[in-house]
Structures are given as C-alpha cells and as structure tokens.
N, C-alpha and C positions, 0 to 999 in steps of 0.2 A: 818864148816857149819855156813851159817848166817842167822840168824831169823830176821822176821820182821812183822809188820803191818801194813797197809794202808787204810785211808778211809775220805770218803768226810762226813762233819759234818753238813755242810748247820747252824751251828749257827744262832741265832736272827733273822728267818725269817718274813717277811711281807706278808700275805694273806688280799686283802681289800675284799673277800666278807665271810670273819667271820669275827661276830661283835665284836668291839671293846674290848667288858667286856671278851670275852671267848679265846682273841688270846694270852694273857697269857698263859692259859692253854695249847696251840698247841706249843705256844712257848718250854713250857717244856717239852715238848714231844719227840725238837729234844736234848733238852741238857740232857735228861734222855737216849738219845740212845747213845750220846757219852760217857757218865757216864760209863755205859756197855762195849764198848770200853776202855775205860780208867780201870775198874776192871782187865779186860782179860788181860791188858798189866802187872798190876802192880803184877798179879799173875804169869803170863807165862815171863816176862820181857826178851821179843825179844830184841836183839841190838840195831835198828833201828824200829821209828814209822815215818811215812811218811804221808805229808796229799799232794795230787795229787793235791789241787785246791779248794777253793770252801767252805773253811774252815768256811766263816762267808759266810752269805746269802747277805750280801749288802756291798759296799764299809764302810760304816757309822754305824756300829754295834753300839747299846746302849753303855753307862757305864758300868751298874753292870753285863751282858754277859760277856765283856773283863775282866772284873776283877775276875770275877769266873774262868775262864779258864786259866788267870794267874798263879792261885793257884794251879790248877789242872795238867796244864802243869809241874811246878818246881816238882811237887809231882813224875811224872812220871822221869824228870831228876834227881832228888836224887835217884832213885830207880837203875840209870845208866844207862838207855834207852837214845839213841842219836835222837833228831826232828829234821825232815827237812821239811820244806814248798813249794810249788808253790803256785802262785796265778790262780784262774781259773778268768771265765766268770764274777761271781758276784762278787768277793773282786778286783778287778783287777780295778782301777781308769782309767775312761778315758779320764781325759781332767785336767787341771792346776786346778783346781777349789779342787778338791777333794786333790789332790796333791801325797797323801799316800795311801797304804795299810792299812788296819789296823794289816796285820803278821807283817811291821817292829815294830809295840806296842811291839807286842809277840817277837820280834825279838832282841829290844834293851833291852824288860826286862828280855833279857838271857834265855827267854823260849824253844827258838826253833833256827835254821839256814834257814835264809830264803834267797833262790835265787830269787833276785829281778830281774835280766837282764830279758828280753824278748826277745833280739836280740842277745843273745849268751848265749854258755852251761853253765851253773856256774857248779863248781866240789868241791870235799870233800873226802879226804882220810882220811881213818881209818882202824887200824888193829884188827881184831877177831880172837881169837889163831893163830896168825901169818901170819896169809891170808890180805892181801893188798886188799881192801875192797872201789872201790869208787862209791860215790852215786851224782848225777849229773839232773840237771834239769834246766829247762828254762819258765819262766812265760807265762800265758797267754798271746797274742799279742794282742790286741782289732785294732792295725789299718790293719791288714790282709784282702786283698779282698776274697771273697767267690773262693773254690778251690786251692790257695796259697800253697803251702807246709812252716809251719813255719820254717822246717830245713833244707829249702834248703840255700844253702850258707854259712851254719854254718859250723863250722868244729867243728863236733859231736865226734870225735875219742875219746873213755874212753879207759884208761889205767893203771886199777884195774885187780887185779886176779878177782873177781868178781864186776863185773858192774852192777848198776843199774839205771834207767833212770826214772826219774819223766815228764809225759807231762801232759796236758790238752785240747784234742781239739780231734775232730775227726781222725782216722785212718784208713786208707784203709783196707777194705775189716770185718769194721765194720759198720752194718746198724745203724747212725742215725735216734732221732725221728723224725715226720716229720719237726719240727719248728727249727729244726738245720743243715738241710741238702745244706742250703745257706752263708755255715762256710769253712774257711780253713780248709784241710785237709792233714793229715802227710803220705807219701808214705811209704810202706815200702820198700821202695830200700832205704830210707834215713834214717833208723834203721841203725845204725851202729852192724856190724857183732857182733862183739867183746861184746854187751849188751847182758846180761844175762836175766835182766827182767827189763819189760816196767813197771812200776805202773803208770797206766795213771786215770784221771780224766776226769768226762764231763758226759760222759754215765753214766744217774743214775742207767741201770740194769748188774749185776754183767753176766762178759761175757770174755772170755778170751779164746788164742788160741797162737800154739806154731808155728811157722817158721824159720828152722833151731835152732838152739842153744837158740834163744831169744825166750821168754815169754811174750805175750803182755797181762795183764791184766787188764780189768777194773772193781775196789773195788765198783762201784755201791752207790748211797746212804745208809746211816743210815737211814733216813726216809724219809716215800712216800710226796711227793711232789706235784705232780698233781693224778687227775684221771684215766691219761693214765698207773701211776702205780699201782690201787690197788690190781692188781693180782700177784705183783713181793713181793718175800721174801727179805726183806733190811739188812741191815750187814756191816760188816768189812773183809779184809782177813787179814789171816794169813798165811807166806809161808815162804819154806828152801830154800836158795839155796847155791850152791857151784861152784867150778871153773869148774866142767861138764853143771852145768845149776839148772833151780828148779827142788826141788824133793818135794815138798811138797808144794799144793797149797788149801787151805781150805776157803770155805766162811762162817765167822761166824753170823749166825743171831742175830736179834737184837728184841726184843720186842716191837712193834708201833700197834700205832695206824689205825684201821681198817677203812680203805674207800669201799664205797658200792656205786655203779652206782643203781638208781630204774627207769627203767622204764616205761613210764603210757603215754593211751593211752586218748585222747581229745573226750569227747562221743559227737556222731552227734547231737543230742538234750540232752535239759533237765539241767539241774545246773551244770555246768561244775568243781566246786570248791566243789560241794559234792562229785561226780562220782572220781574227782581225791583222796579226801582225803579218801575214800572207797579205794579207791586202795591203799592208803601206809598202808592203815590200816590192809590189808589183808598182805603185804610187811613185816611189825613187826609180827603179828604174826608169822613168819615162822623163823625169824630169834632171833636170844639170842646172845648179844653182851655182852661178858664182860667188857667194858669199854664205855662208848657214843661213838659212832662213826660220820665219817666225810660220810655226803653223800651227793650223785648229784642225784637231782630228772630232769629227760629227760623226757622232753615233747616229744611226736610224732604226726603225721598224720595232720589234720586243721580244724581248730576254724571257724566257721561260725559267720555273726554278731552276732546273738541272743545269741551264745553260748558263744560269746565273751565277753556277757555286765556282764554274769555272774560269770567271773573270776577274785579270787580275789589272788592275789599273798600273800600280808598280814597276811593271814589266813591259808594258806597251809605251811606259812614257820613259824606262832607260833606256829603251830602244830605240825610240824617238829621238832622246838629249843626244847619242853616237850621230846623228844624222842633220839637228838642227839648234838654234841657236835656245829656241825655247818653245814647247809645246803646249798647248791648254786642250782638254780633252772637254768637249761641248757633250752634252747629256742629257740635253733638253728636247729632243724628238723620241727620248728613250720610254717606251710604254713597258708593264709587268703585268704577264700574265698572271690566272691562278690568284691573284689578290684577291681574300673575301672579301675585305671590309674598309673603303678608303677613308683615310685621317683625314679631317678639313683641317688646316692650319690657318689661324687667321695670325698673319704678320702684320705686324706697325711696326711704323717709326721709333727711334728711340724720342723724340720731340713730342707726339700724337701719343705714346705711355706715360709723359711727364704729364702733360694736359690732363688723360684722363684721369690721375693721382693728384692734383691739383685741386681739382673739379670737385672731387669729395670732399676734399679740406678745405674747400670754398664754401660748400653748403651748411656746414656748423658757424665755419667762422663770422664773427662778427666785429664792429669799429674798424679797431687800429690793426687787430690780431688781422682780419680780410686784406686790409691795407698792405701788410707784409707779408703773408701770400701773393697777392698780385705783384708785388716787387718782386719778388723770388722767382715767379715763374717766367716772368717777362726777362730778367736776367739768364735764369735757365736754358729759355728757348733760344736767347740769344749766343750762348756759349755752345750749343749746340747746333747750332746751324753751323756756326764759326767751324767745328769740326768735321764737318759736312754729314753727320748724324741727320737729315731729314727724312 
C-alpha cells in the first residue's frame, strides 16, 4: 500500500484590496495552513507528498517565504517523505523575463523533485515494500489555446505497479469556476488506463470521481482565496492506494480564515452611508467571529443623485477595518438613476493595444524593417503575459 498527500499551498499571496499593513497577517494565514499540512505529514509520514501546482501564488515569491519552506520542506525529507512538484497557473513563468520557477529553488536545494517539462510526462520510480511505485507529472503549459487537450500527443503510458499522475488544469467532466472555463482541458480518454490516481490541481474546491480503475481527484485549496469560496471547507488529502486502485481517500481540513459576503440594500432616500452602516451594524450583531474575518460588503438595487452625494465609501470601510481583518466593498449590482447618457468603454488588454499598434506598423513596413517588428512584438507579448498583463 502506498500513502500519500497532496495539496495546493497558494504560498506568499498578493490581494491589492487589503491594505498594505494587514496583508501580512493573510499572508500567514496561508503559511499557517500549510504548517498543519506539514504536522499531519510529519506524524502520519505517507511515502509521497505531492504538490499538483500552484505551490507559491506568484512566479516571484518574497525571500523569507522560500526560506521558510526550505527548512520546512528538508524537515519533512529527513523524516523520509519523498516530494514532487508541478508547477500550476500562478508559479508557472510565462515568458524569458521571469525565466524560472521558483520549485527549481526548492528543487536544486534538494527540497523536492520537480517536473519542469510541460510538453512531456516527466516519471519517477520508486519501491514501497516492494511494489514498483511510479509517480509522473507534467507542468502547467501557459501557451495552450482555450479547449486544447495538454495530453494529447504525449505519450502518457506509466509503467509502475501503481501509477500516479500529477496535472494542473481542467478535466472533463469537471465544472470549472466561471473565470477558467476559457482554459485547456484534459479529456478523459487521454488518462491513460493503466493511472491509478490523478492528483490534480487548479480547482480550488475539493472534488473527485472515479472512472474505471483511475481516481481523478482534486486536493482543492488550503486557503479560501476569493469570495466565490467562503462556503467551501479547505484542506489537504490524504489517500491509499495499491495495484487494485485507491482505497482510501480523505480530505483533511485545515483551520482558515472566515470570509463573509454582507449584503445591504441603497435606501431610496435619506443618508445613504448611515442606512448602510445601520445595516452592518445589525450584520455584527448576529454574527461571533473567532478570529477578524475577511468580508465583502455588496451593494444592491440604485443610488439616486441625492442619495448618491451622500455616500461615503471612507467611512463605511473605517468602520468595517474596527470590526475585520479586511473589507472589499463589491459595486457591481450598483445601478444610477437620472443618467442621461451612458459612456460605452471599450477596454482591452494591454497585449490586444500592443497588437493593434503593431498592426499599423506592419502595414508600411517592409524586408528587414517587418522582420523587426515581428521580433519586437512577439518579444513584447511575451513580456507581457510574463506580467500577467493579458
């Protein structure tokens, strides 16, 4: 039998609408949930820990994050726990600028085994009381068009008594959230039979299903992430499996931090920033947070002028910070009355404005001068995806 556990860490993440002084604090929020992960290992010490993807929240993680988890990683290979890596969506460089991962750190500092290819299987055999044991994965691909199968063409065949397959990216007959549903996606006819269990990353909510012999699961976040998660339980698994398949497949929760949607409705008359803070106010009473929580105050319905001059955003969110750890005021159900005449704003990309500026200096240019436009812009787009500019 072979033990194991998987899970996405989301390390050193960036949120810009908590302020500055308090993202610290969320910071540790997510490395207090991998901490908990890393306990369970170093008690229960599965053979295999796997991370599907997604290890650090940015290509460009701080200093003292990678150095902590240095420490913490060897902690867990002295214990004789084997790591293996992908890279997901957010540690996955996209363009020459960035150049690296930041798993090869963790990688050359003997931390963990990281499969860096993204255009083929990387593999790893190993024996657990005498069971030929391989575990095998392929990185995030960022240049994949939307719908793409990353495995197709690959030749995926694993040839372990028990197989295990690391992805990161959508799978068939798994509902993406809505802001990922314009991603490559992995068929399952291109699961190779012969895989015992998928551990995939991507999907932050823990969700898994069996067809034939293989186990497709996804380990979901350690900690909530957006809004659209604050109703899901966050965690790590833990799972058996053998040369029949898994026999044991557990999600272990993890302690985080509480997000709360509030809310509040725009009164047709009268001080619009009283009426609202009368409503959170009544919101707290009802609720007993053991910890400050993260919350999204939603506006509804519409702001007429007069009601409008009296909203002060300022004031509802120092009120707010007295109460929680960090507030985002959502604004997007907020209709205005009495507008004569509405602006269309056509937004693009900063990539899709280099393009169309291109475009024009492609249609004079000509030889050599076209030649180094297309170099330039192919560079360009590449520099900017890398910043996530798309």
């Amino acid at each position: 039998m072979v033990s194991l556990v998987f899970l996405e860490p989301h390390l050193d993440p960036v949120f810009r609408w908590i302020p500055h002084q308090r993202l610290m604090e969320r910071r540790r929020d997510f490395y207090n949930a991998f901490l908990q992960a890393k306990e369970f290992i170093l008690r229960e010490k599965p053979d295999i820990v796997l991370f599907p993807g997604d290890f650090f929240y940015r290509v460009r993680p701080r200093i003292p994050p990678i150095a902590r988890v240095v420490g913490d990683l060897r902690e867990i290979r002295r214990a004789g726990v084997r790591i293996y890596a992908i890279t997901g969506h957010h540690d996955q460089p996209r363009g020459i600028v960035s150049g690296a991962s930041p798993l090869a750190i963790l990688h050359n500092a003997g931390c963990l085994h990281f499969f860096k290819p993204y255009d083929r299987l990387s593999m790893h055999h190993f024996e657990v009381d005498g069971v030929d044991v391989c575990v095998a994965g392929i990185s995030y691909n960022p240049a994949l068009e939307p719908g793409q199968d990353p495995l197709e063409g690959i030749n995926a065949r694993l040839d372990g008594q028990v197989n295990i397959l690391m992805l990161h990216h959508n799978i068939e007959g798994f509902t993406p959230p809505p802001h990922s549903t314009q991603e490559p996606v992995v068929r399952l006819s291109s699961i190779p039979e012969d895989v015992h269990l998928v551990a995939a990353g991507h999907l932050h909510r823990y969700q898994h299903k069996t067809v034939g012999q293989t186990t497709i699961c996804y380990c979901g976040s350690t900690e909530r992430i957006t809004f659209a998660e604050e109703g899901e339980p966050k965690g790590f698994v833990y799972a058996e499996v053998d040369r029949e398949g898994v026999q044991q497949l557990e999600h272990i929760k993890t302690e985080t931090r509480p997000m709360k949607t509030v809310d509040v409705s725009i009164p047709k008359q009268g001080d619009a920033t009283k009426n609202i803070l009368k409503q959170l106010e009544s919101f707290f009473s009802q609720w007993n947070f053991a910890v400050p929580p993260l919350i999204r105050v939603r506006l509804n319905e519409t702001f007429t002028r007069p009601v409008l001059r009296t909203y002060r955003r300022d004031l509802i969110i120092a009120y707010m910070l007295e109460r929680c750890l960090a507030v985002k005021l959502d604004e997007e159900n907020v209709s205005y009355a009495g507008v004569q005449h509405e602006i269309e704003v056509q937004l693009e990309t900063p990539i899709r404005q280099l393009e169309r500026y291109a475009e024009k200096l492609l249609k004079k240019a000509k030889g050599e001068e076209k030649e180094l436009l297309e170099k330039a812009l192919e560079y360009g787009k590449k520099a900017l995806m890398e910043a996530g500019a798309w």
